[in-house]
C-alpha positions in Angstrom: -12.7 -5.3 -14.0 -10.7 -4.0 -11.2 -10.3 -1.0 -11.0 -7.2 0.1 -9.0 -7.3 4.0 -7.5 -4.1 6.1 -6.9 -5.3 9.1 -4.3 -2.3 11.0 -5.2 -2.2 13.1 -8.6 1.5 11.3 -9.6 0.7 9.1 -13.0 4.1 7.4 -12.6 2.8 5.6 -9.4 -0.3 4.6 -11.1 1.2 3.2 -13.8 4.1 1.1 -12.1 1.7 -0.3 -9.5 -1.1 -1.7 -12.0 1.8 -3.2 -14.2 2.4 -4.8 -10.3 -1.3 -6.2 -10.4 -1.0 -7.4 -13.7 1.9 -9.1 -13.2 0.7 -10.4 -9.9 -2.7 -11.7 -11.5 -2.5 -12.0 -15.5 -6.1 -13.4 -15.9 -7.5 -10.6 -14.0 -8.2 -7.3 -15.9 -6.9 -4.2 -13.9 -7.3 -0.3 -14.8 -5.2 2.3 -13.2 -7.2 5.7 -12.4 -5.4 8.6 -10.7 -7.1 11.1 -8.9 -6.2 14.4 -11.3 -7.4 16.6 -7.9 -5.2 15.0 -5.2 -1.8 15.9 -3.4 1.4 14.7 -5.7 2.1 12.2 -2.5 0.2 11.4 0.7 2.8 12.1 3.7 0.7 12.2 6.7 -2.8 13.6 8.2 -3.0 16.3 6.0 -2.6 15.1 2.8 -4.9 12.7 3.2 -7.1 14.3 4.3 -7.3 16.9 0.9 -7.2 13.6 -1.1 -9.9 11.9 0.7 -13.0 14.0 -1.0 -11.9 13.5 -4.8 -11.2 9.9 -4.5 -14.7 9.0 -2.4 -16.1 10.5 -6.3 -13.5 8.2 -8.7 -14.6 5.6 -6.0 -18.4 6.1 -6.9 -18.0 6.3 -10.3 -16.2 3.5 -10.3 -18.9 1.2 -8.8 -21.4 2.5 -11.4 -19.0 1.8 -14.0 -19.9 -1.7 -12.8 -15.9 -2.6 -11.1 -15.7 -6.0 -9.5 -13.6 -4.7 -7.0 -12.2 -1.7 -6.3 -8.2 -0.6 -4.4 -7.6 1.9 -2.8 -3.9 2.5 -3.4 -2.0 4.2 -1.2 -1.1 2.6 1.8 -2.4 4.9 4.3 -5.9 3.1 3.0 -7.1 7.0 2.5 -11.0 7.4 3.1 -11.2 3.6 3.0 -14.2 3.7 5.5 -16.0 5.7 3.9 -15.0 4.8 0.2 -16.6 1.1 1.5 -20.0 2.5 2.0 -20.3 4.3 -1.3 -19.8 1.6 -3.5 -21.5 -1.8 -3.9 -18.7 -3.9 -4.7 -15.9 -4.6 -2.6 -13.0 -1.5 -1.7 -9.8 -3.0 -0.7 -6.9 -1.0 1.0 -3.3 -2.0 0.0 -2.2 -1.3 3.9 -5.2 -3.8 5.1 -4.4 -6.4 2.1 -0.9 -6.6 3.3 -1.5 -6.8 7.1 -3.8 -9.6 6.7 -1.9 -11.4 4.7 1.3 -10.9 7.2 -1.0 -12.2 9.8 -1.8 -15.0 8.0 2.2 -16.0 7.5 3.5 -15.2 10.6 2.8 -14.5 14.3 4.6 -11.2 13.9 5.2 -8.4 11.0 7.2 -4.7 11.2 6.1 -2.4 8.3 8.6 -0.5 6.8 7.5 2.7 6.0 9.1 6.5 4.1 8.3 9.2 6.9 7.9 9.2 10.4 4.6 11.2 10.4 3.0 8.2 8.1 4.0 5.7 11.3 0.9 6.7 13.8 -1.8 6.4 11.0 -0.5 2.8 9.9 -0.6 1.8 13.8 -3.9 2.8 14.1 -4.9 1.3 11.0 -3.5 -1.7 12.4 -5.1 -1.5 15.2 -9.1 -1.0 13.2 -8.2 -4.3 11.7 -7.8 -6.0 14.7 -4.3 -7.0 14.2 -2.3 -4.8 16.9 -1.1 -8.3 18.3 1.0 -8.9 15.1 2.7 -5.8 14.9 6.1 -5.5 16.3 7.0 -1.9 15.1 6.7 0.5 12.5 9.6 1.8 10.8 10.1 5.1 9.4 13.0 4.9 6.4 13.0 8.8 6.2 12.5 8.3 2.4 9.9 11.0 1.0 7.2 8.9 -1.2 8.2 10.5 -4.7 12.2 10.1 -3.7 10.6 6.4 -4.3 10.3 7.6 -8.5 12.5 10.5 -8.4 15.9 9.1 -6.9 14.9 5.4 -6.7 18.4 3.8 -6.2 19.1 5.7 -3.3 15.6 5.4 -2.1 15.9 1.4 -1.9 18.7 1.2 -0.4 17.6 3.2 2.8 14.3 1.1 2.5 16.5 -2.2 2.5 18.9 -1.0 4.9 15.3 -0.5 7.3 14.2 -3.7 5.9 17.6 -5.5 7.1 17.2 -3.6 11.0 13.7 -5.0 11.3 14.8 -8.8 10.6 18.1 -8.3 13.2 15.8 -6.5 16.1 12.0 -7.5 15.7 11.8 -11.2 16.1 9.5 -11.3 12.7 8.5 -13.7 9.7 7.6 -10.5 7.7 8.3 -7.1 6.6 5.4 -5.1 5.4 6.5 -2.5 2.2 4.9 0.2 3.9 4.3 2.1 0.7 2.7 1.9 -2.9 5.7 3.3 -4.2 8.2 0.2 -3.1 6.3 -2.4 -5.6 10.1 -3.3 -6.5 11.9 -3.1 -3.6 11.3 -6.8 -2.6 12.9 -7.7 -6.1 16.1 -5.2 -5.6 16.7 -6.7 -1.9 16.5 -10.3 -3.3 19.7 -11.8 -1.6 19.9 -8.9 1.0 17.4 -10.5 3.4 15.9 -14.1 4.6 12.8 -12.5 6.0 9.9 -12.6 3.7 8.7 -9.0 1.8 5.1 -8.3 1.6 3.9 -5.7 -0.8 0.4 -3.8 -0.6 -0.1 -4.1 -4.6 0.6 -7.2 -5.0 -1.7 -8.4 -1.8 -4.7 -6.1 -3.1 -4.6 -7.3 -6.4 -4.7 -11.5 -5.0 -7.1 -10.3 -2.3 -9.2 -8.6 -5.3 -9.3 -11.3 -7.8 -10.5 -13.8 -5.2 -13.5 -11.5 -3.9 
């Protein structure tokens, strides 16, 4: 079983991003938990920060519930340092899932992102991984993360419109979905751009089933 963990409090998310693992992996057996005690979105330092404490517990009890694998779902990869040493199977971030696996496709990536304040932790994540030297930019949309379920049409299209500006100016094979929230934003630009979409979920959930 793995078990996939949504830091923020918003069901909705939880819900449309293990249907995304399930659909990504069908012979892999995924359950959704959302921490009850966190923010309703994680927009920068802060909020991460006040979600980082209840999700280290879902994270533990998760391991002794006996998970094969456990993500972290938000793409800030929230307390994922710490979240690693308190459980005894592997914790997978969908930010680090992605980067890696842009890495592996191409010699450069941008991530598009919602905020600007979410930009400087996703570079420095970046940079933990060892993968600075892939990274051409980070883009802030200026999409809030619950304008992702609450106004979703207009949300894409300033994600794709990002999307588009990051194939024309960065020179990359990939475009990061910098975001748990845009698990369907690769399927609503389909025809809108050449360069190839990678989305945190989905990469977790293959990165998961394989450990």
């Amino acid at each position: 079983m793995i078990i996939l963990i949504n830091p923020n409090s918003t069901q909705s998310m939880t819900d449309a991003m293990v249907q995304t693992a399930i659909d990504t992996v069908p012979q892999a057996r995924f359950e959704g938990w959302t921490s009850e005690q966190g923010p309703p979105a994680i927009q920068g330092r802060e909020d991460g920060a006040a979600a980082t404490p209840p999700l280290l517990d879902l994270v533990e009890e998760a391991s002794h519930a006996g998970a094969s694998a456990v993500i972290i779902a938000c793409f800030d990869d929230t307390g994922l340092p710490e979240a690693r040493q308190r459980a005894s199977c592997p914790v997978i971030g969908i930010g680090q899932a992605a980067y890696h696996m842009a890495a592996m496709a191409g010699a450069r990536f941008s991530v598009v992102t919602t905020l600007p304040q979410s930009a400087p932790i996703l570079e420095e994540n970046i940079e933990a991984y060892g993968l600075a030297g892939h990274l051409a930019r980070v883009r802030a949309s200026d999409v809030p993360v619950l304008a992702l379920e609450n106004d979703p049409d207009n949300a894409a299209e300033r994600v794709i419109d990002e999307i588009v500006a990051a194939e024309r100016e960065d020179s990359v094979q990939s475009v990061v979905l910098g975001c748990g929230g845009m698990v369907d934003i690769a399927e609503r630009a389909n025809g809108r751009t050449q360069v190839r979409l990678i989305d945190g979920v989905r990469a977790a959930a293959l990165v998961a089933s394989a450990l």
